[in-house]
KOLDREN-599175 format. One line per field, with one value per residue (C-alpha): residue in three letters; residue number from 1; y, z, x. Coordinates in Angstrom, 2 decimals. Layout:
residues N
residuo	[ala  ...]
num	[NUM  ...]
Y	[Y  ...]
Z	[Z  ...]
X	[X  ...]
END
This chain:
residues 437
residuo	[unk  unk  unk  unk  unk  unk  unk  unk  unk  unk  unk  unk  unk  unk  unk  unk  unk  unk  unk  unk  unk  unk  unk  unk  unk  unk  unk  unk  unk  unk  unk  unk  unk  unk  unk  unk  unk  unk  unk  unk  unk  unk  unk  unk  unk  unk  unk  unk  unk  unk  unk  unk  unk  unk  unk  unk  unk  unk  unk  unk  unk  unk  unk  unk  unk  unk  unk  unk  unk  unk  unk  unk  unk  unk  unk  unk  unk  unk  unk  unk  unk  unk  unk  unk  unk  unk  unk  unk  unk  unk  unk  unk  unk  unk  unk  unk  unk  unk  unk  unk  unk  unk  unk  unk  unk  unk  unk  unk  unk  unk  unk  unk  unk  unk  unk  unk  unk  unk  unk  unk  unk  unk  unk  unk  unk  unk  unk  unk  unk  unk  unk  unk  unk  unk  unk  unk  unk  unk  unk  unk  unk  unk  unk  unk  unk  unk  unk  unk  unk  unk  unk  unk  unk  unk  unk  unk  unk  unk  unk  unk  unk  unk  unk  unk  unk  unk  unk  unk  unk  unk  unk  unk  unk  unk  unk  unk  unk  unk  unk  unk  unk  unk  unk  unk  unk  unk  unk  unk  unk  unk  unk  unk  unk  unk  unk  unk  unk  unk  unk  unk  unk  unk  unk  unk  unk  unk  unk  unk  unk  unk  unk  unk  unk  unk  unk  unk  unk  unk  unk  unk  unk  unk  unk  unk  unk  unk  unk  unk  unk  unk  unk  unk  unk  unk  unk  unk  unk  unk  unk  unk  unk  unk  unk  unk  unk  unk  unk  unk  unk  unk  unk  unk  unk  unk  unk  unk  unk  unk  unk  unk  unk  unk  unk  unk  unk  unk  unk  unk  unk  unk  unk  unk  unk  unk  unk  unk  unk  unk  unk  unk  unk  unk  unk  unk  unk  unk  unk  unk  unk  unk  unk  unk  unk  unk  unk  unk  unk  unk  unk  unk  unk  unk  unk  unk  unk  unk  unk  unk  unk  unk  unk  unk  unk  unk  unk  unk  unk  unk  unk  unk  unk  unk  unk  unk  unk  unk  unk  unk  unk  unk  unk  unk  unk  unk  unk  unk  unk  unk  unk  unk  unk  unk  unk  unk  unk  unk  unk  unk  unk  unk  unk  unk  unk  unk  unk  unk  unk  unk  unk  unk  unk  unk  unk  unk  unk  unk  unk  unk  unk  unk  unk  unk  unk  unk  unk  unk  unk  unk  unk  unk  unk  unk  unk  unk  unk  unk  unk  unk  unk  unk  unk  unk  unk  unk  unk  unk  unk  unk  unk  unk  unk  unk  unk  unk  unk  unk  unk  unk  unk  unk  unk  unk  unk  unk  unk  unk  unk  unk  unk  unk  unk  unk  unk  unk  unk  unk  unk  unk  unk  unk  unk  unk  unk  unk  unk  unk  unk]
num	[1  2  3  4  5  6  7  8  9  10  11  12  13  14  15  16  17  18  19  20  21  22  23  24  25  26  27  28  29  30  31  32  33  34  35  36  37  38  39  40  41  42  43  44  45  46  47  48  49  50  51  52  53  54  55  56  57  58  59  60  61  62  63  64  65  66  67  68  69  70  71  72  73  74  75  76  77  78  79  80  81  82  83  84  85  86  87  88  89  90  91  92  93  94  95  96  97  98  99  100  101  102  103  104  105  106  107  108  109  110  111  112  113  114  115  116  117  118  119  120  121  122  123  124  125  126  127  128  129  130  131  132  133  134  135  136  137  138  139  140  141  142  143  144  145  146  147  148  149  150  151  152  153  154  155  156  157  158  159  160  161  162  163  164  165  166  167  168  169  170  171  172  173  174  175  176  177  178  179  180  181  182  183  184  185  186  187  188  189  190  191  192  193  194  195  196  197  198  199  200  201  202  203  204  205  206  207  208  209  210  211  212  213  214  215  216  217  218  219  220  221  222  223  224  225  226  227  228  229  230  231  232  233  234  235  236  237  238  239  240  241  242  243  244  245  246  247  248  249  250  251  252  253  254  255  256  257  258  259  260  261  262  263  264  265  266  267  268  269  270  271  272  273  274  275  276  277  278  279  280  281  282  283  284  285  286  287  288  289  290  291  292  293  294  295  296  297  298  299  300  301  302  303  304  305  306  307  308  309  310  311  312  313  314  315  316  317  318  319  320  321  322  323  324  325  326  327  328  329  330  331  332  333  334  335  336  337  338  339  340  341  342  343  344  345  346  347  348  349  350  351  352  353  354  355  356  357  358  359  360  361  362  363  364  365  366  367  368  369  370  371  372  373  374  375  376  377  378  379  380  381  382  383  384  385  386  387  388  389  390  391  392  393  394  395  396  397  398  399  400  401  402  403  404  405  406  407  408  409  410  411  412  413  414  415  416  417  418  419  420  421  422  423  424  425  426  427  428  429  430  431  432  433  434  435  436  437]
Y	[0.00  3.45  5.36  8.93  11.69  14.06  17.55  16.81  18.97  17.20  19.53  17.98  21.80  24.31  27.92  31.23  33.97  37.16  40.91  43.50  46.93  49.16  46.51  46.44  50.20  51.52  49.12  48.53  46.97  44.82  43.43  42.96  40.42  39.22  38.00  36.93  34.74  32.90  32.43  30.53  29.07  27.02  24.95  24.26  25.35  28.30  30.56  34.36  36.36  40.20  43.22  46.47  48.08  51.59  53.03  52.11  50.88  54.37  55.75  53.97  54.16  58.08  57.81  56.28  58.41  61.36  60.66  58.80  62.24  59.30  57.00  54.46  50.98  47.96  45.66  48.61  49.36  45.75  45.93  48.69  48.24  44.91  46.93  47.36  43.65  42.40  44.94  43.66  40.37  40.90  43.23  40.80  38.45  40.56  40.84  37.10  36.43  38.93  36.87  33.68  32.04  30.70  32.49  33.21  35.84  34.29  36.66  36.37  36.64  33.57  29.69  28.54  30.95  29.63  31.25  30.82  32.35  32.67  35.79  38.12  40.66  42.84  43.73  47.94  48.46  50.76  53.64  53.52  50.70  48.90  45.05  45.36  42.33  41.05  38.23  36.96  32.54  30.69  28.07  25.31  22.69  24.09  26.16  23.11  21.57  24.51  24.86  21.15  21.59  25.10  26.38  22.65  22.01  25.13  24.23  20.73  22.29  24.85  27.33  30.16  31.43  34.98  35.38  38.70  38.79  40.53  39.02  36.26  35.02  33.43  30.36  32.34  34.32  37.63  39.64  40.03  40.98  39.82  43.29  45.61  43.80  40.38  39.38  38.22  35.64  34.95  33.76  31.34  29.84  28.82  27.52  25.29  24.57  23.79  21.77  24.37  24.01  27.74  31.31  34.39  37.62  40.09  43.65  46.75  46.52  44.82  41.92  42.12  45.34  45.30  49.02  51.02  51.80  55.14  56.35  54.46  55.04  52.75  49.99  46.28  43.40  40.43  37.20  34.73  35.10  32.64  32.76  33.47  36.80  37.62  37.90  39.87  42.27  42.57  42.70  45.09  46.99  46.20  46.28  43.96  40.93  40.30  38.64  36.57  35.20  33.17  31.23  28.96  28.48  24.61  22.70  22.01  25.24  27.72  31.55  34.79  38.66  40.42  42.93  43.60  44.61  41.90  39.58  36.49  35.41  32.49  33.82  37.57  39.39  37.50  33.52  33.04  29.73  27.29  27.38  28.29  25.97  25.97  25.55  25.64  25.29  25.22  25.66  23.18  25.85  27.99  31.95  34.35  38.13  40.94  43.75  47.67  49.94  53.78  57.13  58.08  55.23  55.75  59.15  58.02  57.37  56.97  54.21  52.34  52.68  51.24  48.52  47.15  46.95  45.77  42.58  42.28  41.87  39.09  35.10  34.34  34.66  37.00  34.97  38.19  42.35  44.02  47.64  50.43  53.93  52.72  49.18  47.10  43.07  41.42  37.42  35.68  32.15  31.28  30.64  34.11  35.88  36.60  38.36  40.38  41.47  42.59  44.47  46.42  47.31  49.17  50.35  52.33  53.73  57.40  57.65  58.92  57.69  54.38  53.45  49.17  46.66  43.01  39.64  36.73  33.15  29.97  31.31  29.01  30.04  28.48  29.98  29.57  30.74  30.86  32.49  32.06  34.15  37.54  37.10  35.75  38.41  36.31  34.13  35.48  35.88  31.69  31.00  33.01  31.61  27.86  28.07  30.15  27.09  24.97  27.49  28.33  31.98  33.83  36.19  37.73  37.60  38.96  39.27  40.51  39.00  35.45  35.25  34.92  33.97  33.27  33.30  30.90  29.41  26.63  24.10  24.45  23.87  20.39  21.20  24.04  22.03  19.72  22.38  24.07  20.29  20.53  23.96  22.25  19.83  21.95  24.96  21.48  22.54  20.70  20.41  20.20  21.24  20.68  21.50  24.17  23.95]
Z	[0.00  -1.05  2.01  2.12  1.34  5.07  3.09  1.05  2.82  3.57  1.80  3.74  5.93  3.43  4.40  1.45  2.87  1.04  2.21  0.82  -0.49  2.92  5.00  2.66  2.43  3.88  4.89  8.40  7.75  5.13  7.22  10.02  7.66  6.61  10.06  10.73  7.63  8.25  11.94  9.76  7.41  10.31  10.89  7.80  3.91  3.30  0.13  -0.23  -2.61  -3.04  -3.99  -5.00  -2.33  -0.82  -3.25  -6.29  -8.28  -8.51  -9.03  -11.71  -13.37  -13.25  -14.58  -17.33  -18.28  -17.95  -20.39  -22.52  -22.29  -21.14  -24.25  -22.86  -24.10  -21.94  -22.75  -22.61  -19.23  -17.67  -18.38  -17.07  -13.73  -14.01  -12.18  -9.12  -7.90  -9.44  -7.69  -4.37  -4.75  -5.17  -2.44  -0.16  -1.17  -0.32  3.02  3.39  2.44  4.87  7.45  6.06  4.74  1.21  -1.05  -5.01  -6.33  -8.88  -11.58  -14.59  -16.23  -13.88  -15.69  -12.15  -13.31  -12.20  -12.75  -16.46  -17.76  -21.18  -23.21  -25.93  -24.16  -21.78  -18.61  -18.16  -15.04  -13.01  -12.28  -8.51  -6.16  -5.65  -5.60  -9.41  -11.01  -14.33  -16.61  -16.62  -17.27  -15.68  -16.85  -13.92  -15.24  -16.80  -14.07  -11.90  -13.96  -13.72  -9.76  -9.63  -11.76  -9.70  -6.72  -5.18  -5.74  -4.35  -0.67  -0.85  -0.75  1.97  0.17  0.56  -3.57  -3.64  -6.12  -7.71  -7.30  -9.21  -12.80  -14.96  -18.23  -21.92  -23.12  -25.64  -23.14  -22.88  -19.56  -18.48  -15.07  -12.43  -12.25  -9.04  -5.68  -7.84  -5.80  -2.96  -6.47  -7.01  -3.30  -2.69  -6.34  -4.92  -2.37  -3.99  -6.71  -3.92  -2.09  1.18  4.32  5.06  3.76  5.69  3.92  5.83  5.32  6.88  8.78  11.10  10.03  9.32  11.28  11.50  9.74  7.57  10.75  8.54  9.13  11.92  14.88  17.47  15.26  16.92  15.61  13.87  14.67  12.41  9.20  6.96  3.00  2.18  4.76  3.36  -0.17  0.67  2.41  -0.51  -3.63  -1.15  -2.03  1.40  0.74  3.24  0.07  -3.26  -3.51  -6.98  -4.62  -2.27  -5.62  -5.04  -1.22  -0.66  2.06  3.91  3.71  6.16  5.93  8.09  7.43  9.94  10.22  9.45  13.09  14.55  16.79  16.73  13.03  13.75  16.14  15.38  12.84  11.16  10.32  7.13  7.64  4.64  1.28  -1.70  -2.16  -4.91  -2.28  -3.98  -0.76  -0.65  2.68  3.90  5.36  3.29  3.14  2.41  0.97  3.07  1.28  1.80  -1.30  -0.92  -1.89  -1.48  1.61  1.08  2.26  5.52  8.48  10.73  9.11  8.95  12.54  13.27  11.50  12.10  15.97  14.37  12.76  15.70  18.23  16.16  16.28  12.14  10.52  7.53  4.30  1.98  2.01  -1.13  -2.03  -4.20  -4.11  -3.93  -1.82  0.55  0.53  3.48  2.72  6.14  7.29  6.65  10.18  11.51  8.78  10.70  13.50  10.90  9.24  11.75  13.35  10.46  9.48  12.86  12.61  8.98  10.51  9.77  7.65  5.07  2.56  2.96  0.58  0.87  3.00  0.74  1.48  -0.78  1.14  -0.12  -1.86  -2.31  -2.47  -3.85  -3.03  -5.63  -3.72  -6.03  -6.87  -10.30  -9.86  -9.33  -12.47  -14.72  -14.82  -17.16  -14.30  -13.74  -16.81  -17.14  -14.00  -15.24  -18.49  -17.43  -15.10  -17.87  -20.29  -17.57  -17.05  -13.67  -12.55  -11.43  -8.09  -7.74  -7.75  -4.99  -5.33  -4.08  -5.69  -5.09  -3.90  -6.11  -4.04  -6.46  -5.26  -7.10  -6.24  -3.47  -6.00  -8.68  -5.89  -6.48  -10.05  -9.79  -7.63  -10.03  -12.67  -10.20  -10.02  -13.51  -14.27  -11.00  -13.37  -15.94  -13.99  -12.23  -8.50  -6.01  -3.95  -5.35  -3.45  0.62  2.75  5.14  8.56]
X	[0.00  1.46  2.40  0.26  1.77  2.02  2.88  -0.96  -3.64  -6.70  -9.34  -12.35  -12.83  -12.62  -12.92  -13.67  -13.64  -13.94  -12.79  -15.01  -13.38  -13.67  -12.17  -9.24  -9.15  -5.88  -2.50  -2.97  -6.25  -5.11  -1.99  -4.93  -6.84  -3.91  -2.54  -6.82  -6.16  -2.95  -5.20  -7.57  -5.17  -3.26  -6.59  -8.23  -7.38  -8.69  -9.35  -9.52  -11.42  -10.80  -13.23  -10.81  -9.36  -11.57  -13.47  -10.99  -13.56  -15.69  -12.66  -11.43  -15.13  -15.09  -11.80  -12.98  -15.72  -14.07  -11.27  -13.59  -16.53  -18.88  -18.52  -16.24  -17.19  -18.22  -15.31  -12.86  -14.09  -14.15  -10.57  -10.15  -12.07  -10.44  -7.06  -8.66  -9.73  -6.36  -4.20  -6.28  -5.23  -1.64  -1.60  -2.98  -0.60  1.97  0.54  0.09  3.54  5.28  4.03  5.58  2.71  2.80  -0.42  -0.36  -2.70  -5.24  -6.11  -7.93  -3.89  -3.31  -3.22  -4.95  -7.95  -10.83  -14.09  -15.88  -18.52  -20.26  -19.31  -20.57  -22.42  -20.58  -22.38  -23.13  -21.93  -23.16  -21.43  -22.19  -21.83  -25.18  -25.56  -25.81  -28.45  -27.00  -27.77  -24.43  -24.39  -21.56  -20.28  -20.20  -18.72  -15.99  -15.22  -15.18  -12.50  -10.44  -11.19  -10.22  -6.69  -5.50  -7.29  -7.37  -4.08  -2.75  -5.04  -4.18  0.11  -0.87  -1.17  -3.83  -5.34  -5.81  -8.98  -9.49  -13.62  -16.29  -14.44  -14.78  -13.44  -15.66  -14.27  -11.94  -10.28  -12.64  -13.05  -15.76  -17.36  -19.84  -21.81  -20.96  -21.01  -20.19  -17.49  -19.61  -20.93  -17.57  -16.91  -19.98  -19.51  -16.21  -17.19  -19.75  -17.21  -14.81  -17.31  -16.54  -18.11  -18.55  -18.34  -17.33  -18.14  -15.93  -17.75  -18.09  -21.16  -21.88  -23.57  -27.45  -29.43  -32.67  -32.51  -29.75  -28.00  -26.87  -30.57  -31.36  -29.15  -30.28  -30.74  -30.87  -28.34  -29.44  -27.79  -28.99  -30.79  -32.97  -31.63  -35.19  -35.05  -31.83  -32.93  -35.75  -33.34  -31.06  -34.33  -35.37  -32.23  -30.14  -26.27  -25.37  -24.92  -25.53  -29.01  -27.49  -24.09  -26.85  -27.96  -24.63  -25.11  -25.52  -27.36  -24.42  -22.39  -22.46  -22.12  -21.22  -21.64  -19.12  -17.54  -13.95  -13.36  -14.64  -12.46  -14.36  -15.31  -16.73  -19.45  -19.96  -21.97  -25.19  -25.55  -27.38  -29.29  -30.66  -30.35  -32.37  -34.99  -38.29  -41.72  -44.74  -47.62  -51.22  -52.88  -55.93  -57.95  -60.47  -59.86  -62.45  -61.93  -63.39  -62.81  -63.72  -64.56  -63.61  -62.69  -58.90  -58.22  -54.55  -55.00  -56.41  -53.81  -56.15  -58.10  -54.84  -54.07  -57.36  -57.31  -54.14  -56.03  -58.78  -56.30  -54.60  -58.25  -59.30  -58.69  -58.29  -55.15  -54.25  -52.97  -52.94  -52.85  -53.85  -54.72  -55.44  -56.40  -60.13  -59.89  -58.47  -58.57  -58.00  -58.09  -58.46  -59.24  -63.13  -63.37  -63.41  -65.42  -67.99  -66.26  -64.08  -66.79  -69.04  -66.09  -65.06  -68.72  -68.22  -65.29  -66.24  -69.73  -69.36  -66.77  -68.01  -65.00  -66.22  -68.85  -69.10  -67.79  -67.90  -67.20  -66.73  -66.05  -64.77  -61.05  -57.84  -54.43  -51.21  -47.77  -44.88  -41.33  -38.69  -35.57  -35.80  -39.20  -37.51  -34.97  -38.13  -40.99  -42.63  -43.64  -46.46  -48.25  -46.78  -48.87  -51.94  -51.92  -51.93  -54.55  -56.71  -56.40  -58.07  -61.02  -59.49  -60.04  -57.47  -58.76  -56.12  -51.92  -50.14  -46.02  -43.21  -39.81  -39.34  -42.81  -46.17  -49.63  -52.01  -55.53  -58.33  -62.02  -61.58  -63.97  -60.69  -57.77  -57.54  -56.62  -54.96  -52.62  -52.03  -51.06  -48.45  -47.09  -46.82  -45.08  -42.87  -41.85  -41.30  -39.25  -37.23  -37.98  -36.68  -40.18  -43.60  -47.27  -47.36  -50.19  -49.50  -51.83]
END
């Protein structure tokens, strides 16, 4: 039996971790992360991926337009940009290496490159930094072979890859780029490529606040964080991560916001729990629409007030909020119709505003959570359609980014069930219809 080889690294604990631009901003903060590295490095391989250092990346974009009068082209300026991640990496190898740890920088220029994508269509970047969406397609499997030829062979020697973030290259060789905030999508597609068992995004904020802590000064901590929370946070246009990084994040790999002062990395900032996962749900009880017809109800504060004590008084639970200028829906369990109803009838006695007070009994609703629902805004019009060709009709569609609540007649549940199953299929999510209680 061949003896095993005691200089190969065991790459069964893999650690990315990725420094955002502000944490690598001036020198002493880069040697800081540097040392925090090498800390990591001694017990388990670990991988870095770089954003540019400060704000080099605004820089180098206003650069660029100003030499250019604003007519700088796409590919010219992904090459340019390009400067700022790839300077980041070999300055943090630098670091790395003045503390006697072996690290290479990986950069696009690098034969261990590992991140593919397809080309021919440059992403626009945006000229200020924002979690930028873009329609950009990796290419998994080659990148994977790549992944498997450099990066693992660097962790399995002990030595810590350097990955310029935020870029990518087309099978031929073209730059191209991730969109702005794409380096956080460069780190967790590593670490799925790599197989990794956890992801630290080292920022700074501190983790997840419940508010922009910028406008909000007494803002509480979050600790932990569902993936399905988190991407509502960041659609909702929250900094804290880009929404299209958490599309790589496995079952089994965990991940960390913290800050770049933080002392403990492994316990501080926010956990973000899960991963992405299709649900399409039905629930068993019936739901009835109560809904009040008026003039101008937006205008009213004080009939909001009231009936968010009104909602809170009663015993049925609310499965849907919808409203206009001229109504409100409220679609609550059939069970406490009557109560509701008889409530708010009293609660809209003189107010003039108020013209009608309806309720229609006997409703269904179907829940489709997807990611793929917020980059396809066809998805919608897909669902409406297929129920349509069945005769099914549609109440009404509720959404908000991953989410769509489509409510029908209870009598066409059962099929309308079995259609969701069927656009399931054909979308290839991972669950199909469940009863929630």
């Amino acid at each position: 039996m061949a003896k095993k080889n005691k200089n190969i690294r065991e790459l069964d604990d893999i650690l990315v971790i990725k420094f955002g631009g502000k944490s690598l901003s001036n020198p002493a903060r880069v040697r800081n992360l540097a040392k925090k590295t090498l800390e990591f490095h001694e017990l388990r391989p670990t991988l870095v991926v770089v954003s540019a250092m400060g704000n080099d990346t605004n820089r180098l974009i206003r650069l660029a337009d100003e030499v250019s009068g604003g007519d700088c082209l796409s590919s010219e300026l992904a090459e340019i940009v390009s400067y700022g991640e790839n300077l980041s990496a070999r300055i943090f190898t630098t670091a790395l290496r003045s503390l006697g740890v072996q690290a290479e920088a990986i950069t696009p220029y690098s034969e261990r490159w590992p991140i593919y994508a397809k080309g021919g269509q440059h992403v626009k970047l945006a000229r200020e930094k924002i979690n930028q969406n873009v329609d950009v397609e990796i290419m998994e499997e080659m990148s994977k072979a790549h992944v498997n030829e450099g990066i693992k062979q660097l962790l399995k020697k002990g030595v810590i890859p350097v990955v310029s973030g935020f870029l990518a290259l087309s099978k031929d060789g073209e730059l191209l780029t991730l969109g702005r905030g794409g380096s956080d999508t460069s780190a967790f597609l590593l670490a799925k490529l790599l197989e990794a068992n956890e992801v630290v995004i080292v920022t700074d904020v501190q983790g997840v606040m419940k508010a922009d802590p910028a406008l909000i000064e007494t803002t509480e901590h979050v600790n932990y964080i569902s993936i399905d929370e988190i991407d509502s946070v960041t659609r909702s246009g929250g900094q804290v991560l880009h929404p299209q990084s958490l599309a790589y994040k496995t079952d089994r790999m965990k991940a960390r916001i913290v800050h770049f002062e933080e002392t403990d990395f492994d316990e501080g900032g926010t956990e973000i729990v899960g991963f992405y996962k299709a649900r399409l749900k039905g629930i068993r009880k019936k739901l009835a629409l109560i809904t009040v017809v008026g003039e101008d109800l937006s205008l009213h504060q004080s009939l909001w007030a009231e009936l968010g004590k009104l909602i809170g008084s009663i015993k049925a639970s609310l499965f849907g909020l919808s409203f206009t200028e001229s109504f409100i829906g409220f679609y609550i369990t059939d069970d406490g119709v009557d109560e509701f109803f008889s409530s708010l009838n009293k609660l809209v006695q003189n107010k003039p505003y108020v013209k009608n007070v309806i309720q229609r009994r006997g409703i269904a609703r179907l829940n489709l959570s997807s990611r793929d629902n917020a980059e396809n805004p066809e998805m919608i019009s897909e669902i409406c359609e297929i129920l349509l060709e069945r005769g099914i009709r549609v109440i009404e569609v509720i959404t908000n980014q991953s989410d769509i609540s489509v409510f029908v007649d209870w009598q066409d549940r059962a099929e309308a069930g079995r259609l969701f199953k069927r656009l399931a299929t054909d979308i290839n999510l991972r669950e199909v219809l469940k009863e929630e209680s």
